[in-house]
C-alpha positions in Angstrom: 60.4 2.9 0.0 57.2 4.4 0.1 57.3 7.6 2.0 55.4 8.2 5.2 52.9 11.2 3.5 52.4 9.2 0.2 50.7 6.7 2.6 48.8 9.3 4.8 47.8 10.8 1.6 46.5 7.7 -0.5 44.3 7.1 3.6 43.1 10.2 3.5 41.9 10.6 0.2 40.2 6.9 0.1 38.5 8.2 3.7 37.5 11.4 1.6 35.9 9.4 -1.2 34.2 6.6 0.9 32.4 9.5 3.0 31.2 11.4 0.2 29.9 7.8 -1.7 28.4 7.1 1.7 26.5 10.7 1.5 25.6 10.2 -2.0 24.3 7.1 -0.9 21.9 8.4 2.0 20.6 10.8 -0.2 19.7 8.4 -2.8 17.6 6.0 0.0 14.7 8.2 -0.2 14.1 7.4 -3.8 13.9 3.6 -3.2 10.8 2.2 -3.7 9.9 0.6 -0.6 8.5 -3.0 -0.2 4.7 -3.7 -0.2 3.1 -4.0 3.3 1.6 -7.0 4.1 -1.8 -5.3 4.0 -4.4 -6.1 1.3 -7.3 -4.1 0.5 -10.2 -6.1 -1.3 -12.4 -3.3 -3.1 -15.5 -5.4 -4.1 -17.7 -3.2 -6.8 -20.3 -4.0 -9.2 -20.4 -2.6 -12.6 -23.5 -1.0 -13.0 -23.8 -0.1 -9.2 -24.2 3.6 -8.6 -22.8 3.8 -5.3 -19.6 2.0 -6.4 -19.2 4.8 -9.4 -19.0 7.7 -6.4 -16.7 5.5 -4.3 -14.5 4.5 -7.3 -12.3 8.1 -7.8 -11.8 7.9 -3.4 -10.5 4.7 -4.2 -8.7 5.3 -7.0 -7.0 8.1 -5.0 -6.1 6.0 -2.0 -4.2 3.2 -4.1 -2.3 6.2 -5.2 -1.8 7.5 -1.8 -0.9 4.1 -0.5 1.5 2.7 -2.5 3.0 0.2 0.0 -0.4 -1.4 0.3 -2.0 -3.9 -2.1 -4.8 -3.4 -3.2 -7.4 -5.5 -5.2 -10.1 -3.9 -7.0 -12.7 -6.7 -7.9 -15.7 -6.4 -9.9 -18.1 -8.7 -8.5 -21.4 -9.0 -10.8 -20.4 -10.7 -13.8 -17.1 -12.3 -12.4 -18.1 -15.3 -10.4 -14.3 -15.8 -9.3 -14.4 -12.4 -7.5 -18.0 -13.1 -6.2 -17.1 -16.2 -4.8 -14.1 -14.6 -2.8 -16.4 -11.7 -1.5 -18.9 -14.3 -0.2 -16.4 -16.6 1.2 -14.5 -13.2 2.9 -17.7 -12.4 4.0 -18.8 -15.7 5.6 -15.5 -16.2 7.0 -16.1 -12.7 9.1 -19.7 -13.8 9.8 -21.1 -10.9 7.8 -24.1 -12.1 7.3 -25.8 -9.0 4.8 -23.1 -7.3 2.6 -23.2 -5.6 -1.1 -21.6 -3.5 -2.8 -19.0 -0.9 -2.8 -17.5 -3.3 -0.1 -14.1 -3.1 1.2 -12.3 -5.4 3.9 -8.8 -4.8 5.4 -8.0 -8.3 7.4 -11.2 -8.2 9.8 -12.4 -4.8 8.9 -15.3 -4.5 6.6 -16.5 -1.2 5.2 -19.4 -0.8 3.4 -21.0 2.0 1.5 -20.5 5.2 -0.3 -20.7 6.8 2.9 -18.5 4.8 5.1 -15.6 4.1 2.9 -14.7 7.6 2.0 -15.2 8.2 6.3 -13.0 5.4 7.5 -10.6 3.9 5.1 -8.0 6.1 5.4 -7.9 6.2 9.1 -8.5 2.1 9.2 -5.1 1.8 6.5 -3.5 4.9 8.9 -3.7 2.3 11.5 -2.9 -0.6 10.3 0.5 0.5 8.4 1.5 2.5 11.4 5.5 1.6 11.4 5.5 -0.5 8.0 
């Protein structure tokens, strides 16, 4: 028969090695990649426009600073696809005069090389507050 502290042994070592695989674990969580936020950021450019050349290295920073949003960058002059999504975004939110560097967030629209660099950080701040 099995003796008493062969048993208590064999339990305490398998405790011992599940609480040091559980710490390993832990420390290992900070390295997942964690899943998108439900937030999309529509960057609308053109590809001669000189305002959308300053905004594009700000922008180019924030999808790297953000990497739990989505963001699309769309070029809007010679693709009619992405034109026709800017003008129907922009109907939809009854913006009525809009150009480009453009960027909307859900019902936010930014427009501007002056008032995207000013306000998209603190609008994306906002919005993924808790995500």
């Amino acid at each position: 028969m099995i003796s008493d502290k062969i048993i208590v042994t064999a339990i305490a070592t398998f405790i011992i090695i599940l609480s040091i695989s559980l710490v390993l674990v832990s420390s290992q969580s900070d390295n997942i990649v964690k899943p998108r936020s439900n937030i999309t950021v529509y960057f609308f450019h053109g590809a001669e426009c000189s305002h959308c050349h300053i905004v594009m290295p700000f922008m180019n920073a924030t999808i790297q600073k953000y990497p739990n949003v989505k963001f699309e960058v769309l070029e809007i002059w010679y693709n009619e696809t992405n034109r026709d999504l800017a003008i129907s975004m922009n109907n939809k939110l009854n913006v009525t005069q809009w150009g480009v560097p453009e960027v909307i967030i859900g019902d936010v629209v930014l427009s501007g090389s002056k008032d995207i660099p000013e306000k998209l950080e603190g609008v994306l701040n906002n919005m993924t507050a808790g995500v």
